[in-house]
Backbone as CSV, one residue per row, in Angstrom:
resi,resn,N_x,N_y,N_z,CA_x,CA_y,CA_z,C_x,C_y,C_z
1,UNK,0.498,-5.028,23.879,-0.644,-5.542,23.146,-0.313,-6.912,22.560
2,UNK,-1.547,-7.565,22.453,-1.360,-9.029,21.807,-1.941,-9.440,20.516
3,UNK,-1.279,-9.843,19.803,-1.526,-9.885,18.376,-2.311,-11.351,18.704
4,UNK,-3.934,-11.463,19.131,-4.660,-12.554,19.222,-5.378,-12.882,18.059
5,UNK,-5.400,-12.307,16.979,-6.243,-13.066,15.662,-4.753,-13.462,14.910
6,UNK,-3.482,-13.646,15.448,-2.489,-14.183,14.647,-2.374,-13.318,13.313
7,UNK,-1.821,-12.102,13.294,-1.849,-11.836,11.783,-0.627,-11.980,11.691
8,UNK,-0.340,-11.952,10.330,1.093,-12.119,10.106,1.732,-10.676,8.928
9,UNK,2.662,-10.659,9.137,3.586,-9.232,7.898,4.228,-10.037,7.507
10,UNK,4.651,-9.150,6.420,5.372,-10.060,4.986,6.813,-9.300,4.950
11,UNK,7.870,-10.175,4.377,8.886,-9.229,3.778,8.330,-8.524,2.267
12,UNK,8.898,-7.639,1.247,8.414,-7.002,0.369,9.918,-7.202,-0.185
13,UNK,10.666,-7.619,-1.238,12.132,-6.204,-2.004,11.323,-5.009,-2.325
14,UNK,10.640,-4.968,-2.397,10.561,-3.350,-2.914,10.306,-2.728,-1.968
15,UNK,9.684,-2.917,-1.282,9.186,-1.833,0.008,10.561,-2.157,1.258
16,UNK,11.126,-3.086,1.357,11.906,-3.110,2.311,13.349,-2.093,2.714
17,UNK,12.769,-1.910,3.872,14.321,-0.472,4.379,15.606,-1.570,4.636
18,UNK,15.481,-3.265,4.356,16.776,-3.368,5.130,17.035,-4.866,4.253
19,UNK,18.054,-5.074,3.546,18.250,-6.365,2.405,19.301,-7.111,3.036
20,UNK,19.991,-8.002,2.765,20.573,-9.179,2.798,22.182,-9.012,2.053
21,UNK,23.122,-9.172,2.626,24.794,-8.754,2.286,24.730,-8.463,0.772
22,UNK,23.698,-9.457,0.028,24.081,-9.444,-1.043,23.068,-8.812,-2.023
23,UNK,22.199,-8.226,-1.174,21.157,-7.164,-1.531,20.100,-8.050,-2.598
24,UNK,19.747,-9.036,-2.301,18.601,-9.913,-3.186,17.661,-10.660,-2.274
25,UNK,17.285,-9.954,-0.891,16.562,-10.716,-0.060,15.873,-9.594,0.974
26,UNK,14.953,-8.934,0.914,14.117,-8.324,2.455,14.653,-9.165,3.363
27,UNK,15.193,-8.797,4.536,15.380,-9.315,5.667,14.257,-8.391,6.735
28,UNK,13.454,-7.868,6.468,12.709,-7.283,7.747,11.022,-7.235,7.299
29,UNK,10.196,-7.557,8.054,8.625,-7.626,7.586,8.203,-6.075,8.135
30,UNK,8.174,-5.557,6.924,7.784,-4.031,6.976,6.242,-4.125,5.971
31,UNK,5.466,-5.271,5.471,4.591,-5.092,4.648,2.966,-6.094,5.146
32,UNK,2.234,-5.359,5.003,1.064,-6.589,5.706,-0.304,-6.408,4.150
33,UNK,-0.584,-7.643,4.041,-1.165,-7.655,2.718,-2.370,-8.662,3.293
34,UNK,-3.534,-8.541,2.605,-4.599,-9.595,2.757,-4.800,-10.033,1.141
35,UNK,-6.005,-11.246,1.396,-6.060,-12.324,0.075,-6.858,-10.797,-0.284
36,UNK,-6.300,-10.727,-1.859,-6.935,-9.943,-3.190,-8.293,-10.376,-3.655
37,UNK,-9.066,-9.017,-4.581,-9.668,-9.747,-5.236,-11.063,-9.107,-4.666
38,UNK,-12.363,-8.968,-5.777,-13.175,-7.889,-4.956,-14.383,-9.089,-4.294
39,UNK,-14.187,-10.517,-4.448,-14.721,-11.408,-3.419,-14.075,-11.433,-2.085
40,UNK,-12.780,-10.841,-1.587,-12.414,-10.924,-0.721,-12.376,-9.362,-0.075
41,UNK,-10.844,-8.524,-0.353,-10.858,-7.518,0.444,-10.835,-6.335,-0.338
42,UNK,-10.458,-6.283,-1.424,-10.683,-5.413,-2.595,-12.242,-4.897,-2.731
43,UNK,-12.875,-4.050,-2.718,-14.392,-3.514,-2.802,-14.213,-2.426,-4.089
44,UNK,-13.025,-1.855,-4.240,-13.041,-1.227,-5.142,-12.345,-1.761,-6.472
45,UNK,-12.092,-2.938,-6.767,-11.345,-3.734,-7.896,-12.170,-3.102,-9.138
46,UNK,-11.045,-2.582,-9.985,-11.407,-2.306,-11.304,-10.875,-3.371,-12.559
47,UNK,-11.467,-3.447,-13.482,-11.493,-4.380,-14.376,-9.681,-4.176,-14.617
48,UNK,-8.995,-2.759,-14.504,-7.843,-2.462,-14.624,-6.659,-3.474,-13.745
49,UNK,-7.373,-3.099,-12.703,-6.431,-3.608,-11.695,-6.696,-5.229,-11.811
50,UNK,-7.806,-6.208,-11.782,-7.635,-7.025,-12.044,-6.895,-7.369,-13.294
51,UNK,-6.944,-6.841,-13.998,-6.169,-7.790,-15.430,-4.467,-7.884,-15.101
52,UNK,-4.152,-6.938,-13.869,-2.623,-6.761,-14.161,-1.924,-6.938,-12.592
53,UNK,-2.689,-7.082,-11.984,-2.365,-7.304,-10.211,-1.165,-8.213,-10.057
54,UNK,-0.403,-7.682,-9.964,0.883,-8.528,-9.170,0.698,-9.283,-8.228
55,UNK,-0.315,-8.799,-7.081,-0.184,-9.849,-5.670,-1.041,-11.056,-6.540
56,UNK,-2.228,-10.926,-7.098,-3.101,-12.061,-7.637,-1.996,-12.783,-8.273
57,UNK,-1.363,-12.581,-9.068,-0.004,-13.141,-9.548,0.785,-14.142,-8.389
58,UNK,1.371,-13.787,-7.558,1.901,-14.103,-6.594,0.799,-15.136,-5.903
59,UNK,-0.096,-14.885,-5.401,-1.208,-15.606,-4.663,-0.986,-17.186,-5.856
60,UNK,-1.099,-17.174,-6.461,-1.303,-17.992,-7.144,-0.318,-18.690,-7.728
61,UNK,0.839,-18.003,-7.681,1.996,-18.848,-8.146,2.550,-19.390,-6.655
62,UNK,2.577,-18.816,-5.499,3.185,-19.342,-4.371,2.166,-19.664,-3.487
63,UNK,2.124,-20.863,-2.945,1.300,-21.476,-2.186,1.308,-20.469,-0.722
64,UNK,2.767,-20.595,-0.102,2.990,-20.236,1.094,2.252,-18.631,1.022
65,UNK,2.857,-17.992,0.505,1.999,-16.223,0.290,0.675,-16.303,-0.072
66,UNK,-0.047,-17.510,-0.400,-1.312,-17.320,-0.427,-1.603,-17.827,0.742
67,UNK,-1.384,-18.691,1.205,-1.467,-18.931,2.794,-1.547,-18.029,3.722
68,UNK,-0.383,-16.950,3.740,-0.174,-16.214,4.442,-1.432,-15.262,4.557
69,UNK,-1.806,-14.974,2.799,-2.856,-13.729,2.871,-4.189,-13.928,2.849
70,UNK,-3.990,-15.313,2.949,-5.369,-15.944,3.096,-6.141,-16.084,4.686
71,UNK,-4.780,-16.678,5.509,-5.009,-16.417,7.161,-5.134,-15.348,7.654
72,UNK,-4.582,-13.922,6.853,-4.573,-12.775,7.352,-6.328,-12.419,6.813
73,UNK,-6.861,-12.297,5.833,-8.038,-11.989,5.072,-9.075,-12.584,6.362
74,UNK,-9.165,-14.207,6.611,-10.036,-14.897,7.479,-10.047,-14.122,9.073
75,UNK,-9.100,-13.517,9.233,-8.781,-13.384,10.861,-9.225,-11.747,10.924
76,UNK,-9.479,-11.155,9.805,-9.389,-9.820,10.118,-10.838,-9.346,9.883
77,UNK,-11.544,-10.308,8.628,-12.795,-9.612,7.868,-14.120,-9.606,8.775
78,UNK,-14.221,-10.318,9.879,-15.365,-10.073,10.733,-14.751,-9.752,12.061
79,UNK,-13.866,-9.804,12.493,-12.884,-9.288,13.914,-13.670,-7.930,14.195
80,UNK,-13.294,-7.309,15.403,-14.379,-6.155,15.877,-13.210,-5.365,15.440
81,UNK,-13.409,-3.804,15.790,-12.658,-2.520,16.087,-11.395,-3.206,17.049
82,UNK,-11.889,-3.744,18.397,-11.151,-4.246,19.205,-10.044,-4.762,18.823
83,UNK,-10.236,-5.867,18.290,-9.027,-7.323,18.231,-8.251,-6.124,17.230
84,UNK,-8.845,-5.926,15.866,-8.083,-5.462,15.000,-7.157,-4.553,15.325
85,UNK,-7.312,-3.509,16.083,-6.476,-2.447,17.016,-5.689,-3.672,17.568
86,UNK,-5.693,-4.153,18.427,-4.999,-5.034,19.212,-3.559,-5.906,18.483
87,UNK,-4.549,-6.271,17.440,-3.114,-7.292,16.681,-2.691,-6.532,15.863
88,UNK,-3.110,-5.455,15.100,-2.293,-4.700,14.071,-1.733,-4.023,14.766
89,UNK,-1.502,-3.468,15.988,-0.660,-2.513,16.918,0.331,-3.632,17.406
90,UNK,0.405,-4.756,17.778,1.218,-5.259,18.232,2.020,-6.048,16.787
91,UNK,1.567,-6.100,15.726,2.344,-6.269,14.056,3.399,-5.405,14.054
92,UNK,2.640,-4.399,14.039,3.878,-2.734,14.114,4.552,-2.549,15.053
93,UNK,4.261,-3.259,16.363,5.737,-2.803,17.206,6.629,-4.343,17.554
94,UNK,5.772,-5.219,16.791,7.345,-6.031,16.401,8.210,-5.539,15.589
95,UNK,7.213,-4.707,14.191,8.005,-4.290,13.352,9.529,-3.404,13.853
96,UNK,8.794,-2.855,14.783,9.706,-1.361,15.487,10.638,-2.179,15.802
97,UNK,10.752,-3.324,16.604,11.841,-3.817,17.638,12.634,-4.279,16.248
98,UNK,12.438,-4.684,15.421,13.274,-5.068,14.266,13.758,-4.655,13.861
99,UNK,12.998,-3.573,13.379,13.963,-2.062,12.325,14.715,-1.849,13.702
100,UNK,15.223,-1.346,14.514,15.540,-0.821,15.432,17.058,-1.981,15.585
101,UNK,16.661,-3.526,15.508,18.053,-4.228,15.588,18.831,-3.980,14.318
102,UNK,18.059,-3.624,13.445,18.495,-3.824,12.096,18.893,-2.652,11.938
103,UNK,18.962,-1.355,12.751,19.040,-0.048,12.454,18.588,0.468,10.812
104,UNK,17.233,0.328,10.799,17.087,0.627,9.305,15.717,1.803,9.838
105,UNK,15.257,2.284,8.708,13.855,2.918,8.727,12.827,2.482,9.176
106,UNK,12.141,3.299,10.052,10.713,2.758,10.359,9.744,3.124,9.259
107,UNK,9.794,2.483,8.212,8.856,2.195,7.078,7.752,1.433,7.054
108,UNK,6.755,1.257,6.837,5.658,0.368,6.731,4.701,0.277,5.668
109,UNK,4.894,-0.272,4.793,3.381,-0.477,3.633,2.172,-1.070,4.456
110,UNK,1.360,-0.683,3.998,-0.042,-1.019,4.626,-0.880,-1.528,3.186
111,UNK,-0.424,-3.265,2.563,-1.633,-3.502,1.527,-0.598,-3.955,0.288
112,UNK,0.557,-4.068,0.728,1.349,-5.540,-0.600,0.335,-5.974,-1.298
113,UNK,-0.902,-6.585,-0.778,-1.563,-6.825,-1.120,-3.078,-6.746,-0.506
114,UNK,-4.067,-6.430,-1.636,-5.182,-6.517,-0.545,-5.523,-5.220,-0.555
115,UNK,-6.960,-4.411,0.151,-7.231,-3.159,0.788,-8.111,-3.065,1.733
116,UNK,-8.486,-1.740,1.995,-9.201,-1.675,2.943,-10.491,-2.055,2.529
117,UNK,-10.695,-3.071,3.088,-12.516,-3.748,2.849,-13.293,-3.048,3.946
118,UNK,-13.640,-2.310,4.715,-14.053,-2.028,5.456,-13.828,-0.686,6.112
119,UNK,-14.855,-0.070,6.858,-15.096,1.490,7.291,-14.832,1.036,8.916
120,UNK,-14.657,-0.252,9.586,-14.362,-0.743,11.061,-12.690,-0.761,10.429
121,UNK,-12.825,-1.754,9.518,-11.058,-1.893,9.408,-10.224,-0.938,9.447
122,UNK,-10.368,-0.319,8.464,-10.114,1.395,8.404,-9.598,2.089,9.124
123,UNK,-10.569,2.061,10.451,-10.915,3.194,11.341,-9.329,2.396,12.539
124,UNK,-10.054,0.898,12.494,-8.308,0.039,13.319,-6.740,0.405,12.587
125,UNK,-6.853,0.453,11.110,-5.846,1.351,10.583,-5.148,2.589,11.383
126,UNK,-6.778,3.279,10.962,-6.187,4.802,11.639,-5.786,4.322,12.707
127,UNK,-6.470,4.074,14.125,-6.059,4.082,15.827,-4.506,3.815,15.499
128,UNK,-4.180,2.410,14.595,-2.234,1.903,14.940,-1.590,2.878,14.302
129,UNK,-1.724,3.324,13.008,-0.498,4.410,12.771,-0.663,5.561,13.469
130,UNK,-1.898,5.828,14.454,-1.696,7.574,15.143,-1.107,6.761,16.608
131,UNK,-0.906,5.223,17.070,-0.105,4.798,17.953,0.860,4.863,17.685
132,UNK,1.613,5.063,16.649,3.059,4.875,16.182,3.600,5.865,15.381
133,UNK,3.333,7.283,16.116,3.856,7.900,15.401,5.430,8.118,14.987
134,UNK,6.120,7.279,15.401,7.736,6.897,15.007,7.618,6.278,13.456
135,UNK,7.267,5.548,13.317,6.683,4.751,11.914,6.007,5.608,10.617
136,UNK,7.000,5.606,9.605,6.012,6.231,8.351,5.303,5.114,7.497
137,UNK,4.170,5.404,7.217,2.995,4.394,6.641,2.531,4.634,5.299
138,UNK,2.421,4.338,4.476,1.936,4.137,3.121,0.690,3.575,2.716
139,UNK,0.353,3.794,1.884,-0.620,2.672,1.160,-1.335,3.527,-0.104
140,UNK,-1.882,2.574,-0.856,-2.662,2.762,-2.220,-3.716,2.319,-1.799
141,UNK,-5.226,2.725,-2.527,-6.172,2.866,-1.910,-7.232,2.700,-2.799
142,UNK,-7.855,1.626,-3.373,-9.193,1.750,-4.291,-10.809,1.976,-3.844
143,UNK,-10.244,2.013,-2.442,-11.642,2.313,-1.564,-12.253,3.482,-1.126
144,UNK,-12.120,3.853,-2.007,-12.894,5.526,-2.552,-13.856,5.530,-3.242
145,UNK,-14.553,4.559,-3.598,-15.718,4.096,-4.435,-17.256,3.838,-3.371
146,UNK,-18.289,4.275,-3.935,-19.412,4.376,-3.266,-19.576,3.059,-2.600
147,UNK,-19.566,1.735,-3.438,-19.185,0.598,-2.231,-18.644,0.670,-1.075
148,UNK,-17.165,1.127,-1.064,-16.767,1.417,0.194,-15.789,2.282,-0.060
149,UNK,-15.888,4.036,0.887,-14.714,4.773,0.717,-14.844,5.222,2.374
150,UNK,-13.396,4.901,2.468,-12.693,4.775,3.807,-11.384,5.934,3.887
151,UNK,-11.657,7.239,2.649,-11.007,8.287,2.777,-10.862,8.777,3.763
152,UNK,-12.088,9.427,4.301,-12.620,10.377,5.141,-11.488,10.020,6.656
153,UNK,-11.264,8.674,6.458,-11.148,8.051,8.004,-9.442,8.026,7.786
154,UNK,-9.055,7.907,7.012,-7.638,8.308,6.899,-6.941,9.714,6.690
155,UNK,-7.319,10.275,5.891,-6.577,11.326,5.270,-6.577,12.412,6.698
156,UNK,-5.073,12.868,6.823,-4.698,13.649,7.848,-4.155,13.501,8.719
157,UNK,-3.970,12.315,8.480,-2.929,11.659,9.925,-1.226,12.013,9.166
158,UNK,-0.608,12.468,10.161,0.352,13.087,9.523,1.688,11.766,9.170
159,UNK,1.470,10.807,9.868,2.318,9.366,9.284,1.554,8.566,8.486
160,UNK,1.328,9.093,7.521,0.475,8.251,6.650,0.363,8.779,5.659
161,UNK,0.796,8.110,4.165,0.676,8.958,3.519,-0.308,8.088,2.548
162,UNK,-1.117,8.796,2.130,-2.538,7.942,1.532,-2.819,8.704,-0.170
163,UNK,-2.381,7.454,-0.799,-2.638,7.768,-2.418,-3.729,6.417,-2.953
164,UNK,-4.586,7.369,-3.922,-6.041,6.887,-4.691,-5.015,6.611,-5.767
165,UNK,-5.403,4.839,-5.949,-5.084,4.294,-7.126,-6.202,4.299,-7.944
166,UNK,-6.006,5.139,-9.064,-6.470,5.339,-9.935,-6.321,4.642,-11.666
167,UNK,-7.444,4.348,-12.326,-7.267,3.812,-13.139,-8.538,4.211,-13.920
168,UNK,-9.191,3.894,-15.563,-9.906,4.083,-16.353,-11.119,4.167,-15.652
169,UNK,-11.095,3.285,-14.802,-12.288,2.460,-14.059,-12.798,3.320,-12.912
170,UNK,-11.989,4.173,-12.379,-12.439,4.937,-11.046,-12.040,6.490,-11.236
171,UNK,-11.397,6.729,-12.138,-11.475,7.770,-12.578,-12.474,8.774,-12.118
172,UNK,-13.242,9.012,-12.467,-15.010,9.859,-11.778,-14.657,10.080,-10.684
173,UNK,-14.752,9.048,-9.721,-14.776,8.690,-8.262,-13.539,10.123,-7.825
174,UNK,-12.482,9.344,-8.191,-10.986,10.083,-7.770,-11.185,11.190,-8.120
175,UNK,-11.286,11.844,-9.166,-12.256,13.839,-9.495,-12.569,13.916,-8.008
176,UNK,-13.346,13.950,-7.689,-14.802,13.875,-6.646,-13.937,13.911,-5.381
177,UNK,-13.134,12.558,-5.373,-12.402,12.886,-3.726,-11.133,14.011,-4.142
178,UNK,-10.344,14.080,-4.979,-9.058,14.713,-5.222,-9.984,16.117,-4.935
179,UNK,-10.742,16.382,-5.365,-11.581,17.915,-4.988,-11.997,18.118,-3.731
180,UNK,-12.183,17.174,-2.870,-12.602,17.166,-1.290,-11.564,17.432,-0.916
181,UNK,-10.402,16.522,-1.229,-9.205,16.483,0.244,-8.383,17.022,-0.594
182,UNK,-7.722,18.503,-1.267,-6.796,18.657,-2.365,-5.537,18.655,-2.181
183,UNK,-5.467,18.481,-0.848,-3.631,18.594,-0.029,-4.052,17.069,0.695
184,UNK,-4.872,16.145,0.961,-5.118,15.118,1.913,-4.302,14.071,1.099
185,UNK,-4.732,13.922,0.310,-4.166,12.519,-0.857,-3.266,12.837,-1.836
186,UNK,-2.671,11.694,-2.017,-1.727,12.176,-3.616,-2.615,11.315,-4.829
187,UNK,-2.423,10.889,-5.751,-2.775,10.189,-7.042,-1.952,8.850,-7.468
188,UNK,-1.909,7.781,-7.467,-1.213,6.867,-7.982,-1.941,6.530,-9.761
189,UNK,-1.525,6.959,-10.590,-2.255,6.270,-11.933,-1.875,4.725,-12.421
190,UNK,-2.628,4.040,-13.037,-1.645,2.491,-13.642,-2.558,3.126,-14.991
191,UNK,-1.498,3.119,-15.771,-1.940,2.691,-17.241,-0.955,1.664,-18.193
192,UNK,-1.089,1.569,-19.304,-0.322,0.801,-20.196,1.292,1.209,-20.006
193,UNK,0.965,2.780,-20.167,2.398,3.451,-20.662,2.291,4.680,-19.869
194,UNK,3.687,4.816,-19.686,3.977,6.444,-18.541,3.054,7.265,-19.478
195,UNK,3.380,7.766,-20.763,2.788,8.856,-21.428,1.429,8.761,-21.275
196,UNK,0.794,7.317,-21.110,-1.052,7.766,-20.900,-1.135,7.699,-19.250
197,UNK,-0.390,7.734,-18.414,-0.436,8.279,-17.318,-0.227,9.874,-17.069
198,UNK,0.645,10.365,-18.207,0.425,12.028,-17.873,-0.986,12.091,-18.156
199,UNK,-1.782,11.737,-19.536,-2.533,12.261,-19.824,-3.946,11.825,-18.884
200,UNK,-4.021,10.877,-18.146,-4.758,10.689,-17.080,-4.514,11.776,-15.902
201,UNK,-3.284,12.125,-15.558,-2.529,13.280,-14.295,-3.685,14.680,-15.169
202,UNK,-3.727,14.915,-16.534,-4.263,16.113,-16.662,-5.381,15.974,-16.671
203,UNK,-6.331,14.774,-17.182,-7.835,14.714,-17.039,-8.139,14.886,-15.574
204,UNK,-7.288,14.547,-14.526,-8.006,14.529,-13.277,-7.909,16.020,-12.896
205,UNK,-7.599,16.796,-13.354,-7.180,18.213,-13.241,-6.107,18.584,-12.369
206,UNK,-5.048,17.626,-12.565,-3.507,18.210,-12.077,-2.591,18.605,-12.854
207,UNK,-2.215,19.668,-12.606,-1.406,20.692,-13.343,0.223,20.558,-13.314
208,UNK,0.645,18.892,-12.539,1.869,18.291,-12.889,1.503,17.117,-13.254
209,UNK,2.488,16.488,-14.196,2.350,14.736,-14.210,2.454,14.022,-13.505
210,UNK,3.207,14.323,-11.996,3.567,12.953,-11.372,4.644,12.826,-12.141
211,UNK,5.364,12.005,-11.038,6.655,11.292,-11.195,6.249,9.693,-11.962
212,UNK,7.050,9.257,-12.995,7.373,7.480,-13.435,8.057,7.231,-12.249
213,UNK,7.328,6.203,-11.703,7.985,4.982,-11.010,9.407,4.558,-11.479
214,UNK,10.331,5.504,-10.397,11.780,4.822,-10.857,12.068,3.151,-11.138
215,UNK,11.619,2.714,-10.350,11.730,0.775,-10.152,11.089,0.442,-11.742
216,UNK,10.180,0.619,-12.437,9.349,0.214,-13.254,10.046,0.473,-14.437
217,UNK,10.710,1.727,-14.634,11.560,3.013,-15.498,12.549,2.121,-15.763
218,UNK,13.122,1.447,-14.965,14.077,0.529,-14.945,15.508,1.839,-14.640
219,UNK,15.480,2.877,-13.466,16.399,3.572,-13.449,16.683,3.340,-11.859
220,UNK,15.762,2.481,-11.155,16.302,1.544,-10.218,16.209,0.323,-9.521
221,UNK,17.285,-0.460,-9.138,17.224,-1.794,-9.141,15.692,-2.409,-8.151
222,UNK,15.483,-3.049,-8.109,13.829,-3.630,-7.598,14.836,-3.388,-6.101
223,UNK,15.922,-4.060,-5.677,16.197,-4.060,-4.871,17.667,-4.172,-4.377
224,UNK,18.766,-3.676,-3.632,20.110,-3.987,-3.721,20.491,-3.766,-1.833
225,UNK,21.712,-3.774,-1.857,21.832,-4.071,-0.447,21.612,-2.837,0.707
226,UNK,20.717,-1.710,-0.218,20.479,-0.624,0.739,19.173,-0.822,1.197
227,UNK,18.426,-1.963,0.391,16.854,-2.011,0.972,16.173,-1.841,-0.539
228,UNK,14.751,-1.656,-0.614,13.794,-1.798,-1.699,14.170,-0.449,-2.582
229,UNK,13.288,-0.967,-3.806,13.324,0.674,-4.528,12.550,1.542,-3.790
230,UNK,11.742,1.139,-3.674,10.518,1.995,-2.950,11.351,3.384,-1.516
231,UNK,12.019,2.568,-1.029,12.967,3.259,0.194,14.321,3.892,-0.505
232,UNK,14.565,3.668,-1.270,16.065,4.467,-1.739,15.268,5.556,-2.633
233,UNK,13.752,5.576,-3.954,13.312,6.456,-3.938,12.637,7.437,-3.289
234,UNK,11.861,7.235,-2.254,11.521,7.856,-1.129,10.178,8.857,-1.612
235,UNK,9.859,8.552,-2.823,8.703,9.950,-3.464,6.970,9.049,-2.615
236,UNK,7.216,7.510,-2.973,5.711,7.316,-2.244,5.627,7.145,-0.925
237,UNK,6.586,6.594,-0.441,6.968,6.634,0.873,6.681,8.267,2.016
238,UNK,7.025,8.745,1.319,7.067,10.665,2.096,6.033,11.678,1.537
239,UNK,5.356,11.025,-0.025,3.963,11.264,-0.381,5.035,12.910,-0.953
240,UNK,6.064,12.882,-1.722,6.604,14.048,-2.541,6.084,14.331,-4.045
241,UNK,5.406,13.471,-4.435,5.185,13.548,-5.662,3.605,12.699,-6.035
242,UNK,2.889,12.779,-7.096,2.056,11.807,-7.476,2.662,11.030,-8.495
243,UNK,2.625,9.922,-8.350,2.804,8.912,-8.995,2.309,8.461,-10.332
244,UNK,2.939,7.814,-11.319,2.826,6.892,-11.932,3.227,5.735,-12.601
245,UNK,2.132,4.478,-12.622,2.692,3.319,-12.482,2.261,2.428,-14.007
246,UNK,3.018,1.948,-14.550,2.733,1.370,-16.070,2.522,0.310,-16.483
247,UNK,1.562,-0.867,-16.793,1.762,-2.053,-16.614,2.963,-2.483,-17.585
248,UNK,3.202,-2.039,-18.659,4.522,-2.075,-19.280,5.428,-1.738,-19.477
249,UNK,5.160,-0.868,-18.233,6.667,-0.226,-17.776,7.568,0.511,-18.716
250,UNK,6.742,0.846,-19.319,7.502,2.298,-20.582,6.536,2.846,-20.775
């Protein structure tokens, strides 16, 4: 396959299975992100997530990464079913030939930055990770909202593990799907502080808290020479736990 709308993957430290001698550098593009933001690919942006978004952060402090997610956003948002299958399948099996020199994990984030804007996009999602079933896939997900929810079209693919980021703002929504799919999805929460993330884990009616984000906890390094936190913890990656994430990280 030919990657003809040019998309491009990103390195991540956190998400990356494979770092640099001295463990302060992703050496492998395991992450594909589009421009943020609910004018662009975001449909479900909550007032939450905007105030505290890391990639918007990034977009804006680095020219080149906004570049990047800016060419990716333009090339993808009117593209058919077609192309999109086409170049995101051939993204992922460069990825493969890489991890594979690099002998590391076939890991993949799906949305560094960015989400699913679309019920076509989506659906090109699903087709590449049920092409690759060697590859485990990730992603967080605000597109569970009557604007656009692109659940239905994911949940069940068994390399994929698909968690509703949840926040003040979508709360309702996430009830509603967590009751449809009750084994399909996990929960990602963001609040201020771990402790008002339990108490969000019990309003949604789950009867555990979720795990604190080791990386955030500060009980592991963002990144060292085994690869990202994200891959040495392995809970969102393998979808073992529901999550939670703090903007202040206590």
């Amino acid at each position: 396959m030919t990657n003809t709308l040019g998309l491009r993957a990103s390195t991540d430290r956190k998400t990356t299975p494979s770092a640099n001698a001295a463990g302060t550098t992703a050496n492998i593009h395991n992450a594909f992100g589009l421009l943020s933001g609910a004018a662009n690919s975001c449909p479900g942006q909550t007032a939450a997530c905007k105030d505290v978004c890391y990639a918007g952060r990034l977009e804006a402090a680095y020219t080149g990464f906004r570049n990047v997610m800016t060419n990716n956003w333009l090339a993808v948002k009117d593209a058919s079913y077609a192309d999109l299958v086409l170049s995101l399948d051939a993204l992922v099996k460069d990825f493969i030939v890489a991890a594979d020199k690099r002998q590391c994990a076939r890991v993949f984030r799906i949305h560094h930055d960015g989400d699913f804007f679309s019920r076509t996009y989506a659906s090109a999602w699903a087709r590449v990770i049920r092409n690759n079933p060697s590859v485990t896939f990730w992603a967080y997900t605000r597109s569970f909202v009557p604007a656009c929810n692109v659940v239905d079209i994911l949940v069940g693919i068994p390399n994929l593990t698909l968690y509703l980021s949840v926040d003040a703002g979508n709360a309702a929504h996430a009830m509603v799907i967590r009751d449809e799919y009750p084994t399909g999805v996990r929960i990602a929460t963001l609040t201020d502080t771990f402790d008002n993330g339990k108490g969000m884990m019990t309003d949604l009616g789950l009867t555990r808290p979720g795990a604190a984000c080791p990386e955030l906890k500060g009980a592991l390094p963002l990144i060292d020479k085994n690869g990202g936190a994200c891959v040495t913890c392995g809970l969102c990656v393998t979808g073992k736990s529901d999550i939670r994430f703090a903007s202040k990280g206590k």
